[in-house]
DRENDO-1510 file (C-alpha; in Angstrom, 1 decimal, always signed):
<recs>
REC; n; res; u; v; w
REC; 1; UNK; +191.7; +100.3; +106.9 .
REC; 2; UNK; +191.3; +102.8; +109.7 .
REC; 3; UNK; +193.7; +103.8; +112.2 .
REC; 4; UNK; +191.6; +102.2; +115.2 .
REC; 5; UNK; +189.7; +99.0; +115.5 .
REC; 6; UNK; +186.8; +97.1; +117.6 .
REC; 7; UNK; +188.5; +94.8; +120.5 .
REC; 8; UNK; +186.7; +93.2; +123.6 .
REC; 9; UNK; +189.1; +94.1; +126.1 .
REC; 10; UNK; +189.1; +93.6; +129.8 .
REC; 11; UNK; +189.3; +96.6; +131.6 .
REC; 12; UNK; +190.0; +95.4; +135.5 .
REC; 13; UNK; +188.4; +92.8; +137.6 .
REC; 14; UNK; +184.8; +92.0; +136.5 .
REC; 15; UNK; +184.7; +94.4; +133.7 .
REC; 16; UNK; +185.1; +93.6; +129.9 .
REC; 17; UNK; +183.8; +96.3; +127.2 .
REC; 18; UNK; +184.3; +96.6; +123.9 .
REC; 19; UNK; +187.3; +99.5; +123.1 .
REC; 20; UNK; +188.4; +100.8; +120.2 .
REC; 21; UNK; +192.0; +100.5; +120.3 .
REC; 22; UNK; +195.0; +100.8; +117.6 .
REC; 23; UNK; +195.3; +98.6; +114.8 .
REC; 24; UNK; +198.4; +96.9; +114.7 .
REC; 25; UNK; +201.1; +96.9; +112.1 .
REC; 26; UNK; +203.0; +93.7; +111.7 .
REC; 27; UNK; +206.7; +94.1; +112.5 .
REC; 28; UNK; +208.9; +92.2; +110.2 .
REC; 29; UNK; +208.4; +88.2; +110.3 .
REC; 30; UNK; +205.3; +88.3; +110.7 .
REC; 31; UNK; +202.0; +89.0; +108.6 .
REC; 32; UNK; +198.2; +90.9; +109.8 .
REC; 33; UNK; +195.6; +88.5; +110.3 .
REC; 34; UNK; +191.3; +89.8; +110.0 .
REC; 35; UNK; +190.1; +88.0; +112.7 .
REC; 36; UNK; +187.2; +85.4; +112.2 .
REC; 37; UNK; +185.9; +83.3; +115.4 .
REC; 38; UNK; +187.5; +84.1; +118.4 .
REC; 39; UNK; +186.8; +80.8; +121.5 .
REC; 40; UNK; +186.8; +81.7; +124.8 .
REC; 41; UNK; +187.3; +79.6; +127.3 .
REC; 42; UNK; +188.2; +78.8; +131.3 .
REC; 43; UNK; +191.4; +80.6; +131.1 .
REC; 44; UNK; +189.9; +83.9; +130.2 .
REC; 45; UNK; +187.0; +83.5; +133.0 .
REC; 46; UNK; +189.8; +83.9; +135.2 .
REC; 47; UNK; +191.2; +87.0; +133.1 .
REC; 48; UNK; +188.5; +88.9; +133.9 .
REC; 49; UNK; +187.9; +87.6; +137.3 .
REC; 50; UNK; +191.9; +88.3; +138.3 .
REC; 51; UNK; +193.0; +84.8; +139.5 .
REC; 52; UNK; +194.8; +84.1; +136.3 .
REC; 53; UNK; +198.2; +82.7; +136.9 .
REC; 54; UNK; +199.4; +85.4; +134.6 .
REC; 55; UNK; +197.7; +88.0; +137.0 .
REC; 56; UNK; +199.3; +86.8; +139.8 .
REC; 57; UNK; +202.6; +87.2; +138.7 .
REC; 58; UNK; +203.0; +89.7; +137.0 .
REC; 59; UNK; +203.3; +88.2; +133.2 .
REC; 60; UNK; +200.3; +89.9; +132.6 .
REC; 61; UNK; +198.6; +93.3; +133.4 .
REC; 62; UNK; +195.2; +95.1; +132.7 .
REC; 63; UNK; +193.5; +96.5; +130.2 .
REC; 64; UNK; +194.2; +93.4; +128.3 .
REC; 65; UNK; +192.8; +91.8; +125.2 .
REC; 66; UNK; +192.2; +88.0; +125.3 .
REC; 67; UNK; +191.6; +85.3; +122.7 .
REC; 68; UNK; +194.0; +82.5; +122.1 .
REC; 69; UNK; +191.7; +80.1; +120.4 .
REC; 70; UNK; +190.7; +81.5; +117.1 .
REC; 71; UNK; +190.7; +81.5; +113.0 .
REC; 72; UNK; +191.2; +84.1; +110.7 .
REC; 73; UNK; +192.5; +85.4; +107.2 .
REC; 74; UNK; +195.7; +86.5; +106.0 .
REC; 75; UNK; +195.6; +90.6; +105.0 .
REC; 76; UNK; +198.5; +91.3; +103.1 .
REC; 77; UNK; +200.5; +87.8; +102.8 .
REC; 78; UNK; +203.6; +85.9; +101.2 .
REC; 79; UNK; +203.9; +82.9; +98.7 .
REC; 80; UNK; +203.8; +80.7; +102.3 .
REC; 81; UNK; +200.2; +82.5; +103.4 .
REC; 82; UNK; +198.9; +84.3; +100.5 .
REC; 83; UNK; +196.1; +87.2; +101.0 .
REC; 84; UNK; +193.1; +85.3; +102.0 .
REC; 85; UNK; +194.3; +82.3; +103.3 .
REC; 86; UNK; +192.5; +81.2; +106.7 .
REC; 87; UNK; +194.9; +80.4; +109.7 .
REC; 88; UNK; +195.0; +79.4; +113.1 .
REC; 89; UNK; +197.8; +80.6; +115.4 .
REC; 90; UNK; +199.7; +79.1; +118.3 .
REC; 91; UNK; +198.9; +80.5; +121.2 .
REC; 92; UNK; +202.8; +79.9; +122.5 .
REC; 93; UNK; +205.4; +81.6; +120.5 .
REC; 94; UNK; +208.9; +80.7; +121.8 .
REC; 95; UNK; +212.1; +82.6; +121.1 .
REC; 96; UNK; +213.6; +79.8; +119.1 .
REC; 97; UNK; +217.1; +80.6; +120.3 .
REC; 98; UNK; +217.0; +79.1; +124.0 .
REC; 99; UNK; +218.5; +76.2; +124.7 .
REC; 100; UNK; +215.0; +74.5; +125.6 .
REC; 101; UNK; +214.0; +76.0; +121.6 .
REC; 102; UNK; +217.2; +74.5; +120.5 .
REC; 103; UNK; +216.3; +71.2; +122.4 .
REC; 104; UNK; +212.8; +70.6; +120.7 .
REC; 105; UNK; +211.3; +71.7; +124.3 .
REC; 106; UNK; +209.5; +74.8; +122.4 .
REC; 107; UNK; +206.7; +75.2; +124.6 .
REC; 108; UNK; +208.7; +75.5; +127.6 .
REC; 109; UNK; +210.8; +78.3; +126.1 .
REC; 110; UNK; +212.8; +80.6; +128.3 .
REC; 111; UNK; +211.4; +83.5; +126.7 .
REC; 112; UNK; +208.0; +82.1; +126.2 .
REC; 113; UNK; +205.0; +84.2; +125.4 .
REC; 114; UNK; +201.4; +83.8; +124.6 .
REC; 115; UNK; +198.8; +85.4; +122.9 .
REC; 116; UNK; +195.9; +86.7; +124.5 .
REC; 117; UNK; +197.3; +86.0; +128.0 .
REC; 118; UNK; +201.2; +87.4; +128.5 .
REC; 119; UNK; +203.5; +89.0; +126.0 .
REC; 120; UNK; +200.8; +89.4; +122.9 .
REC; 121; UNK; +197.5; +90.5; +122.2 .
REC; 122; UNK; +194.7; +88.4; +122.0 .
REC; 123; UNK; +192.6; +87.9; +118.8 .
REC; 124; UNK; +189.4; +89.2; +120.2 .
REC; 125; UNK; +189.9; +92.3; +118.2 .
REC; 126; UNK; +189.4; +93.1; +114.3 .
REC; 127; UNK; +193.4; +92.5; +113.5 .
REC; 128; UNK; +196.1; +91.1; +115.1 .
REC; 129; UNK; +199.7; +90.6; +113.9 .
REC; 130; UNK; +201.8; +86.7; +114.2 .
REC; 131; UNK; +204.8; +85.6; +113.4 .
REC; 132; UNK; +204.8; +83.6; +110.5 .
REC; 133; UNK; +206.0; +80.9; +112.3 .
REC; 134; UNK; +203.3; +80.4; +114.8 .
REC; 135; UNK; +200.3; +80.1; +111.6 .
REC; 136; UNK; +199.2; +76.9; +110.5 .
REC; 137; UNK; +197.2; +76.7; +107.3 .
REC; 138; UNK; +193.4; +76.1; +107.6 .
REC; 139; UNK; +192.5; +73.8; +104.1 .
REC; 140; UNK; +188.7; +74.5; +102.9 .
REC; 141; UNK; +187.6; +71.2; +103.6 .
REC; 142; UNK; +187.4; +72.4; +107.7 .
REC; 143; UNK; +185.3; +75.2; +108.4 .
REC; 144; UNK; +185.9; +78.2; +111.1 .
REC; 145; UNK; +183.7; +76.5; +113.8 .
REC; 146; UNK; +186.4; +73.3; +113.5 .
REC; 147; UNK; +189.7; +75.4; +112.9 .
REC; 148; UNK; +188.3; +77.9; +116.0 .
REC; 149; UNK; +189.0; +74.4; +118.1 .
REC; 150; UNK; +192.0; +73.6; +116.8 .
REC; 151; UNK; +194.0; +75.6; +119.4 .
REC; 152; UNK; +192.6; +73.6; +123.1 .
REC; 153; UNK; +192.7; +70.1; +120.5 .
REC; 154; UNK; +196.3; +70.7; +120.1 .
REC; 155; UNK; +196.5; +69.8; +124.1 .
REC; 156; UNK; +194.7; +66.9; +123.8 .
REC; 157; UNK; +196.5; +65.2; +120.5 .
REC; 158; UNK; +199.8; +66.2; +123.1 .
REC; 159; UNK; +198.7; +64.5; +126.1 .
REC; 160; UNK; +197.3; +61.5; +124.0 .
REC; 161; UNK; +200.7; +61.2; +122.0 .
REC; 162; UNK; +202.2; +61.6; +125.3 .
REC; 163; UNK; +200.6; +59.2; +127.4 .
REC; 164; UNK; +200.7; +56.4; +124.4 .
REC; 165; UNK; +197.5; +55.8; +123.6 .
REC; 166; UNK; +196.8; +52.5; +121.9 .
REC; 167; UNK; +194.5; +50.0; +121.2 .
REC; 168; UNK; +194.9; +47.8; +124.3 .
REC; 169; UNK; +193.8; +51.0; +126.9 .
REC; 170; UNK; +190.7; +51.4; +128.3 .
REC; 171; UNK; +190.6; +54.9; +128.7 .
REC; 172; UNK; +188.7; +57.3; +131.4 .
REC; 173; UNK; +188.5; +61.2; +131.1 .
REC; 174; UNK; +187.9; +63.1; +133.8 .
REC; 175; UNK; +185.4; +66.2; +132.9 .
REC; 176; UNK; +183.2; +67.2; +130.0 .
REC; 177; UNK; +184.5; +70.4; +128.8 .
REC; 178; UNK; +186.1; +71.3; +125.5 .
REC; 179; UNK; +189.3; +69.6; +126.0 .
REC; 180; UNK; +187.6; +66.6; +128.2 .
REC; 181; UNK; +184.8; +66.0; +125.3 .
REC; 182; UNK; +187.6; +66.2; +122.6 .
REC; 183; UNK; +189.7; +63.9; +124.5 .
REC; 184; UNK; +186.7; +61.4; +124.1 .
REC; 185; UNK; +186.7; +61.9; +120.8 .
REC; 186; UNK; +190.5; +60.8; +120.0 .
REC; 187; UNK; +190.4; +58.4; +122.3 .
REC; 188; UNK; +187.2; +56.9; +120.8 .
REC; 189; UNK; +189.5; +56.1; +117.9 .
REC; 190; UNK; +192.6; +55.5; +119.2 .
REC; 191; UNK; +191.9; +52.8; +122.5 .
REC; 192; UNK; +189.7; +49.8; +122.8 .
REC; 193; UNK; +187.4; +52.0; +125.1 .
REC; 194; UNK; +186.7; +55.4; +126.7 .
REC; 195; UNK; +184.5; +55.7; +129.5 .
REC; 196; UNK; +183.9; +59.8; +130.5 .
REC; 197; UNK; +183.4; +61.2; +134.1 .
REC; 198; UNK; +182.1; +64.4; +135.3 .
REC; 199; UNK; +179.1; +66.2; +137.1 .
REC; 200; UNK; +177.1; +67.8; +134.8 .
REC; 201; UNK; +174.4; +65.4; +133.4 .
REC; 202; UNK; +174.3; +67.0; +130.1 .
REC; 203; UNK; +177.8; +67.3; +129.3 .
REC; 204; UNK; +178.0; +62.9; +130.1 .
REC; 205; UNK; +175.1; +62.9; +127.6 .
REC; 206; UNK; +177.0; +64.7; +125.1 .
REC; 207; UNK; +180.5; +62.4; +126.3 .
REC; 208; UNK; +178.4; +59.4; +125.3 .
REC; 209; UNK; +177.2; +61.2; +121.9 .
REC; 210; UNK; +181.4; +62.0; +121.5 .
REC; 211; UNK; +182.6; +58.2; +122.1 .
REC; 212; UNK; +182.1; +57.6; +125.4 .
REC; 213; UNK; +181.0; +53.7; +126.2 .
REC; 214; UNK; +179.8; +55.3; +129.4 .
REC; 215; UNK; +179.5; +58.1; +131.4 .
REC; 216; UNK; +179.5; +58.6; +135.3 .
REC; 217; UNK; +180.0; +60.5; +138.2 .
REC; 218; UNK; +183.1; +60.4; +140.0 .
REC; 219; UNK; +181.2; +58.4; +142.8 .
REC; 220; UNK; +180.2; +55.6; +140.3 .
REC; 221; UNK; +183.4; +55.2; +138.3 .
REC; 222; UNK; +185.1; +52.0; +139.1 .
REC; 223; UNK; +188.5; +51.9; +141.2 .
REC; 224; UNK; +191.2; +50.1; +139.3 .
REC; 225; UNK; +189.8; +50.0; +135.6 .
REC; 226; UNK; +191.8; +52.0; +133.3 .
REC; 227; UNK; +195.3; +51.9; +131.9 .
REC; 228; UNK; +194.9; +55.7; +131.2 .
REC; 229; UNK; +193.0; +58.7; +132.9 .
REC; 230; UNK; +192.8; +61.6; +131.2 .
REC; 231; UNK; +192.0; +64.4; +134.0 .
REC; 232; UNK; +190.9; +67.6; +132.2 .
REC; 233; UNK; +188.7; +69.1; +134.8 .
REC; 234; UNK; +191.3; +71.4; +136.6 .
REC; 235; UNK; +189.4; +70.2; +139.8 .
REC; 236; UNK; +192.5; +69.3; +142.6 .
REC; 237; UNK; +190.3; +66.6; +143.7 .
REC; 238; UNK; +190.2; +65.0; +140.2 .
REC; 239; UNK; +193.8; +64.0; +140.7 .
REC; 240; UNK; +193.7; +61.8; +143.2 .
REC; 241; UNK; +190.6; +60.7; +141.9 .
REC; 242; UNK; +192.3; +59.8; +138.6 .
REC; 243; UNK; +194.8; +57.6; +140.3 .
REC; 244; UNK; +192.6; +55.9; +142.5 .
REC; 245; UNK; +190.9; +54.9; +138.8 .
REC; 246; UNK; +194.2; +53.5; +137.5 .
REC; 247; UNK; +195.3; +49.4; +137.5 .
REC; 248; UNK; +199.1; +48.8; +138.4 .
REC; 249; UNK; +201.2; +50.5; +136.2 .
REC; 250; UNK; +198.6; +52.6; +134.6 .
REC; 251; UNK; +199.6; +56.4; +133.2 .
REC; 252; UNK; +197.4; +59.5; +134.1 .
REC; 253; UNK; +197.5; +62.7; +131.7 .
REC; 254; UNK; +196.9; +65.7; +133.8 .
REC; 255; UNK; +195.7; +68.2; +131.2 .
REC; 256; UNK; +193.6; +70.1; +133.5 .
REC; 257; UNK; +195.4; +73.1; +135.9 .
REC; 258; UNK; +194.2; +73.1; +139.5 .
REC; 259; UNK; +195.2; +75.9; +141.6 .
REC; 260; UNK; +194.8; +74.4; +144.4 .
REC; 261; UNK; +196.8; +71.7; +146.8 .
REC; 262; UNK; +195.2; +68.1; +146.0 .
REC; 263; UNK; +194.7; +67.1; +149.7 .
REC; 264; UNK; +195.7; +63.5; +150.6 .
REC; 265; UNK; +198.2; +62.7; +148.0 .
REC; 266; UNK; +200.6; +60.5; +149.1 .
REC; 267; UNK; +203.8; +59.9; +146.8 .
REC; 268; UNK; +204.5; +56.6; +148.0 .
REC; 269; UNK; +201.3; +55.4; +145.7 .
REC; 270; UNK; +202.8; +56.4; +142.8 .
REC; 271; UNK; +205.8; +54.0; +143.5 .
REC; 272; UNK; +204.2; +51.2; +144.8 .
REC; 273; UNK; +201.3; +50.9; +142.1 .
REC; 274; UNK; +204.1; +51.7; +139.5 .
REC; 275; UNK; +202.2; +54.8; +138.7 .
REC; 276; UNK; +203.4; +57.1; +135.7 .
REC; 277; UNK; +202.2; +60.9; +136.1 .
REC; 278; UNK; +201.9; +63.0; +132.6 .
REC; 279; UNK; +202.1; +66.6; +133.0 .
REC; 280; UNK; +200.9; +68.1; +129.9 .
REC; 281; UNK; +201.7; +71.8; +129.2 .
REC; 282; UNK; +199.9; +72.6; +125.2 .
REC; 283; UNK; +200.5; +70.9; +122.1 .
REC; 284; UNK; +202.5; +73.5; +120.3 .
REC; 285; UNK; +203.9; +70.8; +117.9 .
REC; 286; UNK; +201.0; +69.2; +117.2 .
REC; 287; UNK; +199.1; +71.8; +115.1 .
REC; 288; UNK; +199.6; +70.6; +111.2 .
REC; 289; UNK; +198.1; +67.2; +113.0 .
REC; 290; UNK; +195.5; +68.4; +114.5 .
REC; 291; UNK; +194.0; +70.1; +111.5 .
REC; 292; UNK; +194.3; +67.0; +109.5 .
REC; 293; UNK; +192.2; +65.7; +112.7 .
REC; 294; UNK; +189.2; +67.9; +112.1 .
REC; 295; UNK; +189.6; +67.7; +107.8 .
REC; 296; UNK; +189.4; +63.8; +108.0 .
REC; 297; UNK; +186.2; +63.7; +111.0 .
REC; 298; UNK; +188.1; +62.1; +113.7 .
REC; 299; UNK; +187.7; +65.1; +116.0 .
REC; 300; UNK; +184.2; +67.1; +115.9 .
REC; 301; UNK; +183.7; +70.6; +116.4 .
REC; 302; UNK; +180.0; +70.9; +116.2 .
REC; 303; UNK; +178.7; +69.2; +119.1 .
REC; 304; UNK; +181.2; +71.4; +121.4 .
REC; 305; UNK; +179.6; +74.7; +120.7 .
REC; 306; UNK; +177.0; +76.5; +122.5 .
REC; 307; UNK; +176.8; +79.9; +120.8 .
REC; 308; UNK; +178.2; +82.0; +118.1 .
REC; 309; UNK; +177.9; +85.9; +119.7 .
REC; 310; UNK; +178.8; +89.0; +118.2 .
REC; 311; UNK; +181.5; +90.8; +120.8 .
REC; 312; UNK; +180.5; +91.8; +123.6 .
REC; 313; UNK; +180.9; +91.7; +127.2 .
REC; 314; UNK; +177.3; +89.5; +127.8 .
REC; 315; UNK; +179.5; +86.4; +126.0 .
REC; 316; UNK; +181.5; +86.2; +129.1 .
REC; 317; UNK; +178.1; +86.3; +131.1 .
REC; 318; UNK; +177.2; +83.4; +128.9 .
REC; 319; UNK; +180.5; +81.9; +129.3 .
REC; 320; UNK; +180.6; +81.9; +133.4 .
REC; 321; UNK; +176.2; +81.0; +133.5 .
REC; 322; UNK; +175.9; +78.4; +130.8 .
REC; 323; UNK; +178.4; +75.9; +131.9 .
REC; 324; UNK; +175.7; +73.0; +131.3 .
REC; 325; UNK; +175.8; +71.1; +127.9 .
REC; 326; UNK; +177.9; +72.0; +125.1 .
REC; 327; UNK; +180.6; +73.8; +126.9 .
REC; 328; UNK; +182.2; +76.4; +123.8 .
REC; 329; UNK; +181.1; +80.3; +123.1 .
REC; 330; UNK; +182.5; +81.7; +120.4 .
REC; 331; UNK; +182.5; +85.5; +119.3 .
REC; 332; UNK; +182.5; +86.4; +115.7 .
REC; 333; UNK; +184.3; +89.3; +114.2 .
REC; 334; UNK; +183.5; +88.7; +110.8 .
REC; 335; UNK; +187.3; +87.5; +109.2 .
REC; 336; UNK; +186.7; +85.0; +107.4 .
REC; 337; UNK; +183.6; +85.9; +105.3 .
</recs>
């Protein structure tokens, strides 16, 4: 290998390019991994933009490489990940030694970090390095587009878990996106019903393709219906929205992340409806699962995807103009072949 490799990095507001950067050579723990598909998503639109939460605050700084989503092949591995195996990686990778770590509360670690956004490089780049301990196993029966999704379907198994899906729900997710269409998906198998919501008439016509018994705007979805509301839109309206959609005593997963105030809540509701409110964070526990997910057909990658690009800066163009439809773009670095 040489001493340098391609990355897409972002450079400052606005302005990705591809760079050629260091390789990296993996400290002990953890193993070099040849990048394969790389998924970009919401959160790395606002990367480049510079409203990122990570931004804002300091966690993270420019230049910067993203990629959190992605699938690749082991280098130079052990008898746990031998040379050539294909992996995913978490995109949190907790201390361990915390007392939330020692409590089973991983993903909100006191010394939390995550790749692609604060505290690690991201995958868009030839190599990256991961502790052991944050790789999950990627079995030939699912192929990179699926194990490239594993990553935002971790959230979604989460908040499902979470929120205790059964068979007696009748289900409602809020937005058509990657994590909103997968969340049809598991829910298709999981309740009695799933009925999606969003604004783009395309991404409804793919819901319906996903599970969904039907699919409507926010204006046409009925007050009162569901036990569980799923709102992955990260739209602040879509909160009250998803409890004004709830019966007494219904539970709504809030996998989405507004940044802004949702105007008109009143807390009282939640107590006199008997509301439960879900705050889901990732799904860091849930990765072994979700694999099995994709090997066994219950969650589908190939509907989801848009594009496969080579890197570049004109995938983010793609990313922030063709929001319609099939809502993943994913950049190929060549890993896995």
């Amino acid at each position: 290998m040489n001493d340098t490799m391609t990355a897409l990095r972002i450079e400052a507001p606005h302005r990705a390019a591809l760079a050629r950067i260091p390789e990296p050579s993996p400290p002990p723990g953890e193993l070099l991994i040849r990048t394969g598909l790389v998924g970009l998503c919401g959160t790395d639109l606002e990367l480049l933009h510079g409203t990122a939460s990570y931004l804002r605050d300091g966690r993270a700084r420019y230049p910067l490489v993203p990629g959190h989503e992605w699938v690749g092949t082991v280098v130079d591995g052990d008898a746990e990940f031998p040379t050539g195996q294909r992996v995913v990686g978490h995109t949190m990778v907790p201390c361990g030694l915390c007392p939330r770590c020692q409590a089973g509360r991983r993903a909100l670690c006191r010394r939390l970090t995550e790749v692609g956004l604060y505290g690690r490089p991201g995958a868009a780049a030839e190599y990256l390095t991961m502790p052991r301990t944050s790789l999950t196993a990627v079995p030939d029966a699912v192929d990179d587009t699926a194990a490239a999704l594993v990553e935002p379907a971790v959230t979604v198994v989460g908040a499902l878990e979470r929120a205790g899906c059964r068979l007696p729900d009748r289900v409602a997710v809020i937005g058509t996106g990657t994590i909103g269409l997968l969340a049809v998906q598991l829910a298709a198998r999981l309740a009695g019903s799933v009925d999606a919501i969003g604004i783009d008439p395309a991404g409804l016509a793919l819901a319906r393709r996903c599970g969904a018994v039907r699919a409507t705007t926010p204006e046409e979805a009925d007050d009162g219906a569901y036990s569980l509301v799923v709102e992955a839109s990260g739209a602040a309206p879509s909160f009250l929205r998803g409890l004004r959609l709830l019966e007494p005593g219904g539970r709504l997963a809030v996998v989405g992340v507004a940044g802004a105030p949702a105007e008109g809540f009143v807390p009282g509701e939640l107590a006199l409806r008997g509301l439960e409110v879900i705050g889901v964070r990732h799904g860091l526990d849930h990765y072994h699962r979700t694999v099995r997910l994709f090997r066994d057909g219950v969650l589908d990658a190939e509907p989801l995807v848009a594009a496969v690009l080579p890197p570049g800066a004109e995938a983010f163009d793609r990313l922030r103009h063709g929001r319609s439809g099939p809502p993943k773009i994913l950049l190929d670095f060549g890993g896995t072949r």
